[in-house]
BASE-341540 format. One record per atom (N, C-alpha, C): atom name; x, y, z; residue in one letter. Coordinates in steps of 0.1 Angstrom, whole numbers, plus 5000, padded with zeros to 4 digits. Example, Ala and Ser with C-alpha at 12.3 -4.5 7.8 and 13.67 -1.06 7.14 Angstrom:
<pts>
+------+------+------+------+-------+
| vonu |   px |   py |   pz | lumfi |
+------+------+------+------+-------+
|    N | 5132 | 4943 | 5078 |     A |
|   CA | 5123 | 4955 | 5078 |     A |
|    C | 5132 | 4967 | 5078 |     A |
|    N | 5128 | 4978 | 5071 |     S |
|   CA | 5137 | 4989 | 5071 |     S |
|    C | 5129 | 5000 | 5079 |     S |
+------+------+------+------+-------+
</pts>
This chain:
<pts>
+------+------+------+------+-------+
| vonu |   px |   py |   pz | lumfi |
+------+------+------+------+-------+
|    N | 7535 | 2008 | 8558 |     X |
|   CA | 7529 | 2008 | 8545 |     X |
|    C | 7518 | 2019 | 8545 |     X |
|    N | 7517 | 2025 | 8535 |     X |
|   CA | 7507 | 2038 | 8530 |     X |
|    C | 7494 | 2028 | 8531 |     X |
|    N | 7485 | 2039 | 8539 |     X |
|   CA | 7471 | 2032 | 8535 |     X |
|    C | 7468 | 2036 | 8517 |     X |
|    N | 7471 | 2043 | 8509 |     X |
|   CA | 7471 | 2049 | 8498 |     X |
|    C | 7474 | 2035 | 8487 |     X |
|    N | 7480 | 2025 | 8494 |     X |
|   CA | 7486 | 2017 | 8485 |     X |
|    C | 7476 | 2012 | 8471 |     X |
|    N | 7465 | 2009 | 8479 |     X |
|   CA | 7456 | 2001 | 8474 |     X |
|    C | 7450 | 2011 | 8463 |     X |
|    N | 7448 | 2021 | 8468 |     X |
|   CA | 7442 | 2029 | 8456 |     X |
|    C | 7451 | 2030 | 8442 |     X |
|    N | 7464 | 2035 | 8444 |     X |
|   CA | 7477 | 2037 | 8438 |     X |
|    C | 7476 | 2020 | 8428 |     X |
|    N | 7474 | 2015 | 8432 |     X |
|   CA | 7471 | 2001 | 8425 |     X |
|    C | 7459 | 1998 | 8417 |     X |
|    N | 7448 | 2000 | 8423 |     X |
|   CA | 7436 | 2003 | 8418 |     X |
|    C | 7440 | 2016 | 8406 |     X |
|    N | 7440 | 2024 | 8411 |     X |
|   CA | 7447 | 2041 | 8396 |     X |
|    C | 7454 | 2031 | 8385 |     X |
|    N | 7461 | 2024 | 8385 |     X |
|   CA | 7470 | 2018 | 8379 |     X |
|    C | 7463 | 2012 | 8371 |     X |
|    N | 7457 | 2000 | 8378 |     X |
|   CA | 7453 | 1985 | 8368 |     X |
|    C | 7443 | 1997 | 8359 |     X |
|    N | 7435 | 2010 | 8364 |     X |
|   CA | 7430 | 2016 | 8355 |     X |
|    C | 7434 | 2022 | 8345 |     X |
|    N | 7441 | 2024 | 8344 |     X |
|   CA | 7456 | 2035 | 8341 |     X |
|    C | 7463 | 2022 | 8326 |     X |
|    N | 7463 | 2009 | 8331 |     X |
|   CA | 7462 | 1998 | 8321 |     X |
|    C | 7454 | 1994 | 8308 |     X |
|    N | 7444 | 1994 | 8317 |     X |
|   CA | 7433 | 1992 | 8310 |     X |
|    C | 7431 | 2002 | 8297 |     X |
|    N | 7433 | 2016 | 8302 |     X |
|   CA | 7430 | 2023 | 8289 |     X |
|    C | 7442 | 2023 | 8280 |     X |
|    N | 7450 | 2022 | 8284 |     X |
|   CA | 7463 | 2017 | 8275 |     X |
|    C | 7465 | 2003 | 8268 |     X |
|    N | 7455 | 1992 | 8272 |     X |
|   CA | 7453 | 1983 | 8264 |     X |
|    C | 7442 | 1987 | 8257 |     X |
|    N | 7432 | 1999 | 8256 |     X |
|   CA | 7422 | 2000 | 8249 |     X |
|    C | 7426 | 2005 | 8235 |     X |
|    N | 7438 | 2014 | 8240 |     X |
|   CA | 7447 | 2023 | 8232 |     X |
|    C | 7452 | 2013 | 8217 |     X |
|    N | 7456 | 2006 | 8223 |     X |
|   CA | 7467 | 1994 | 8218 |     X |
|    C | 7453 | 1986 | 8210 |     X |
|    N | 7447 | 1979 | 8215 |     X |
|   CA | 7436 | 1972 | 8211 |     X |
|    C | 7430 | 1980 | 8196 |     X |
|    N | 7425 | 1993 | 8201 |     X |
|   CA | 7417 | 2002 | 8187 |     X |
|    C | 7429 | 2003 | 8173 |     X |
|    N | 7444 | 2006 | 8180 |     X |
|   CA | 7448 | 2004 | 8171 |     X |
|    C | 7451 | 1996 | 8160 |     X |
|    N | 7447 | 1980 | 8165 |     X |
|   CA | 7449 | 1969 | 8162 |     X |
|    C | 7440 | 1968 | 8150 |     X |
|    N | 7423 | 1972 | 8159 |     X |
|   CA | 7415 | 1969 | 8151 |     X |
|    C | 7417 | 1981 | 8138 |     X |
|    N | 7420 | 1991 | 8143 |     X |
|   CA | 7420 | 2003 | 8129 |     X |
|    C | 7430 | 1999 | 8119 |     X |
|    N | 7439 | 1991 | 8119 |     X |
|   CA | 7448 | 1989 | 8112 |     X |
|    C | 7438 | 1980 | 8099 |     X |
|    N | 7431 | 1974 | 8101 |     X |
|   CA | 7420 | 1966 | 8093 |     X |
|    C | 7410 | 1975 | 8083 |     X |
|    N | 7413 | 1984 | 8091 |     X |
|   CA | 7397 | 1996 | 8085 |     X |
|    C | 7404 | 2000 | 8073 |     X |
|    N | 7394 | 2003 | 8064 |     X |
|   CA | 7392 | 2005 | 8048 |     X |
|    C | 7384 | 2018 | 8048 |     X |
|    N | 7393 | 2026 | 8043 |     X |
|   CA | 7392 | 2044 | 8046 |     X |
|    C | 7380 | 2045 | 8031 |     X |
|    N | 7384 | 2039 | 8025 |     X |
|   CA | 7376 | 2039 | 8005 |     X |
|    C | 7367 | 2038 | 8010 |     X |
|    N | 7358 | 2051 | 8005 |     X |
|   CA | 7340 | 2040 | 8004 |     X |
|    C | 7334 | 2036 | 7991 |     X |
|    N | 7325 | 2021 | 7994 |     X |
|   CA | 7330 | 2017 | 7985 |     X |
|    C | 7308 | 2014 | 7980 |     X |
|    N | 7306 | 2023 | 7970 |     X |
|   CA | 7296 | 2023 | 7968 |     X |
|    C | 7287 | 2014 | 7964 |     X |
|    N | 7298 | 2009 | 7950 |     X |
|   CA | 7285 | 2000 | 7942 |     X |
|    C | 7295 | 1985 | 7946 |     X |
|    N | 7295 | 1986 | 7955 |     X |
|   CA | 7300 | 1967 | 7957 |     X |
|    C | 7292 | 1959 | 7953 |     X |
|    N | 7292 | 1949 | 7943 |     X |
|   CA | 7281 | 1933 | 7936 |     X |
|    C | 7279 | 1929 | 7953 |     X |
|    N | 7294 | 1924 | 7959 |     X |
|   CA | 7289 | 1914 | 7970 |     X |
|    C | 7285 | 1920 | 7981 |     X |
|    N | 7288 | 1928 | 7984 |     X |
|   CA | 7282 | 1934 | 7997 |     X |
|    C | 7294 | 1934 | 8010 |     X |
|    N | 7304 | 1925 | 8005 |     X |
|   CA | 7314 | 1918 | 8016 |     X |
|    C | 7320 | 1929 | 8020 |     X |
|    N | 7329 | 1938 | 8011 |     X |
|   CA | 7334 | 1949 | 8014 |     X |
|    C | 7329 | 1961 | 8024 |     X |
|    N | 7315 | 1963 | 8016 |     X |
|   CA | 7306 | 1972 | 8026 |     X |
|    C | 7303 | 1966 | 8043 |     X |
|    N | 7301 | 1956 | 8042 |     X |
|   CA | 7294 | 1950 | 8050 |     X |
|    C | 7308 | 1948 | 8063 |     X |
|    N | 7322 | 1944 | 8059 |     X |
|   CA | 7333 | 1943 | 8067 |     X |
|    C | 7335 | 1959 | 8073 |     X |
|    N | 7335 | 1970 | 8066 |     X |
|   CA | 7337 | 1984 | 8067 |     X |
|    C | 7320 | 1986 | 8076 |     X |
|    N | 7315 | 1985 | 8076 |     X |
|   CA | 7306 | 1987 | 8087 |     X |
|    C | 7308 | 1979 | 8101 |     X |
|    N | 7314 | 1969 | 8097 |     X |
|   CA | 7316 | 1958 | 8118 |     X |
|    C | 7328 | 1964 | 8116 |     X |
|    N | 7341 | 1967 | 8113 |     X |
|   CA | 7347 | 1975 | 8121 |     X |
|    C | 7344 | 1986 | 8122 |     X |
|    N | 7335 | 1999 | 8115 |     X |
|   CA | 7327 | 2007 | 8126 |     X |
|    C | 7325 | 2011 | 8130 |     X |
|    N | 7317 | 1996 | 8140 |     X |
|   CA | 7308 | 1995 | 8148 |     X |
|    C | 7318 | 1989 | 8159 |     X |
|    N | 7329 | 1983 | 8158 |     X |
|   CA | 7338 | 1975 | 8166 |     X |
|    C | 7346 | 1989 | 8175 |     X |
|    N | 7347 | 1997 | 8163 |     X |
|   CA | 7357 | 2008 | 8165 |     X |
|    C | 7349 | 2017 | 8175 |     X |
|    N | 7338 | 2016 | 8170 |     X |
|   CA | 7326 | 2031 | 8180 |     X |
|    C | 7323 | 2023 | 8194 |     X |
|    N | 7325 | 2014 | 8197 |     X |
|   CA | 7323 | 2006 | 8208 |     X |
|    C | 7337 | 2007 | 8212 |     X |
|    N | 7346 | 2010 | 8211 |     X |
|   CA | 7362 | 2004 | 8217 |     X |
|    C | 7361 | 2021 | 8221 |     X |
|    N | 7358 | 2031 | 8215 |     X |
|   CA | 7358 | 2045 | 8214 |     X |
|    C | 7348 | 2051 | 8225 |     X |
|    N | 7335 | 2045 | 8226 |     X |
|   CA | 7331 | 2044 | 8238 |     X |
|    C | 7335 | 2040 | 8253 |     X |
|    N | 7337 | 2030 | 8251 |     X |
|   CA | 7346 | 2024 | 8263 |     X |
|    C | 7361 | 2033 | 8267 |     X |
|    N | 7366 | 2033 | 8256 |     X |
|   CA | 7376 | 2043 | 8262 |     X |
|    C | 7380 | 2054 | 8266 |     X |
|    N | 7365 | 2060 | 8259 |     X |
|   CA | 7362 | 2080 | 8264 |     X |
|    C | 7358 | 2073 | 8283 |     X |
|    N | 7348 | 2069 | 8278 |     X |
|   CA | 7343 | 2065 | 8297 |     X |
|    C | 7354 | 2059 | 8307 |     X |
|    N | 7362 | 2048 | 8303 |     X |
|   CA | 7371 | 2043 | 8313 |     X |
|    C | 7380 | 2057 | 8313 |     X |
|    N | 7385 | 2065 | 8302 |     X |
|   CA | 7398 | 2075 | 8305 |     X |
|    C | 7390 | 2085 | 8315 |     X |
|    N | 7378 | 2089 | 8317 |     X |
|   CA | 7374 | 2096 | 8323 |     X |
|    C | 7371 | 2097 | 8340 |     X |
|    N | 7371 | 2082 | 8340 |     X |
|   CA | 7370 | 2074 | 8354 |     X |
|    C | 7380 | 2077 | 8359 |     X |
|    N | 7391 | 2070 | 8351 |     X |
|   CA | 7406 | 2070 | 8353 |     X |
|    C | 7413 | 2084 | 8360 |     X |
|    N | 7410 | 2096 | 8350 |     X |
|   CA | 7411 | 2112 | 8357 |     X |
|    C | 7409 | 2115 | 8364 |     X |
|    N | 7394 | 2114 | 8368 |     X |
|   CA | 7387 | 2119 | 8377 |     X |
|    C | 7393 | 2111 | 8393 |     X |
|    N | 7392 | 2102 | 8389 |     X |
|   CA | 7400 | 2091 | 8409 |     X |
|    C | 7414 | 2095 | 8407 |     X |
|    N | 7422 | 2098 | 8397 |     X |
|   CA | 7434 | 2104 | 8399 |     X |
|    C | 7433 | 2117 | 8402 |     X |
|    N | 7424 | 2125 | 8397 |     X |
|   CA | 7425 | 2135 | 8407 |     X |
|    C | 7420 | 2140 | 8419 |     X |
|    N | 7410 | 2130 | 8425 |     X |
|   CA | 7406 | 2125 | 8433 |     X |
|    C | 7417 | 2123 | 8441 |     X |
|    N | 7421 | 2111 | 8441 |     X |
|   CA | 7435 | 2106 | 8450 |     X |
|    C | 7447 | 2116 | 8450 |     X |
|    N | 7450 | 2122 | 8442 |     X |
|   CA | 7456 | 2133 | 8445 |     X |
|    C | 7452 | 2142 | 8455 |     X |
|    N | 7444 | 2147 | 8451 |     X |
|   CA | 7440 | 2159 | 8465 |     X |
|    C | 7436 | 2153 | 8473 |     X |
|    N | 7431 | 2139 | 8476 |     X |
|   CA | 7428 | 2135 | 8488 |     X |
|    C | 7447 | 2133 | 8497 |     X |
|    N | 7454 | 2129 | 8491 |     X |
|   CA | 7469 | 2129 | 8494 |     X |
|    C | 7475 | 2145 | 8496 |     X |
|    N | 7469 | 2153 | 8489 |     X |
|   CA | 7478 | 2166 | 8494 |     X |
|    C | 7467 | 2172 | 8506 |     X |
|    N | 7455 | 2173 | 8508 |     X |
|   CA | 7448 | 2175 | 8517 |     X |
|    C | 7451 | 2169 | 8528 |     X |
|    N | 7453 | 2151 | 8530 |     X |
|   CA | 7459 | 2149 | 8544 |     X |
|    C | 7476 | 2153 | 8544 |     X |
|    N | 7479 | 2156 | 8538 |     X |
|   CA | 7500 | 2160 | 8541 |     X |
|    C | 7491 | 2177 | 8544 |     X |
|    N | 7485 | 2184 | 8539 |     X |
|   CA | 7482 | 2194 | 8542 |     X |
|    C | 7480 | 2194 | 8560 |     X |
|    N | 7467 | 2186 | 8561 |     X |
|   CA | 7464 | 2185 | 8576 |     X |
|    C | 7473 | 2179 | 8586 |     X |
|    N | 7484 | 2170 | 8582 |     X |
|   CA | 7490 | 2163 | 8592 |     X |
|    C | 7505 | 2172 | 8591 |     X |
|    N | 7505 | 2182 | 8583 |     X |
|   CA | 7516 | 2194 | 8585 |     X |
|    C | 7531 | 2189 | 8583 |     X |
|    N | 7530 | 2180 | 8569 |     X |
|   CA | 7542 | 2174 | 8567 |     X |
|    C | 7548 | 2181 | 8552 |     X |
+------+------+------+------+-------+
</pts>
């Protein structure tokens, strides 16, 4: 077995994750109300178009920083795999 495994699994469950974030934002944007809506009496409309948002800029957060994690140890792990095949002359 590759000592690599664990990482390759680790990349992965990461690799997940932002593809449930992917899936997730979409969910919530499907809700979002593009109209702005000025003179609302109740306030309900404004007030729902502001928490998603704020739902949306937090899901957007998290998923700029997880995708970036995500890149960086994949390319990480990559060159750490072609640098040892490099040294061990395979």
């Amino acid at each position: 077995m590759s000592p690599y495994v664990p990482f390759v699994v680790l990349w992965a469950v990461l690799a997940l994750a932002v593809i449930s974030l992917i899936v997730y934002r979409r969910v919530v944007a499907a809700g979002e109300d593009d109209m702005i809506h000025i003179s609302d009496a109740a306030g309900s409309v404004t007030s729902q178009q502001v928490t998603v948002a704020q739902k949306l800029d937090q899901i957007d957060k998290w998923g700029k920083t997880l995708t970036v994690i995500t890149a960086v140890f994949g390319i990480v792990l990559v060159g750490i795999y072609v640098y040892q095949s490099w040294v061990s002359g395979v």
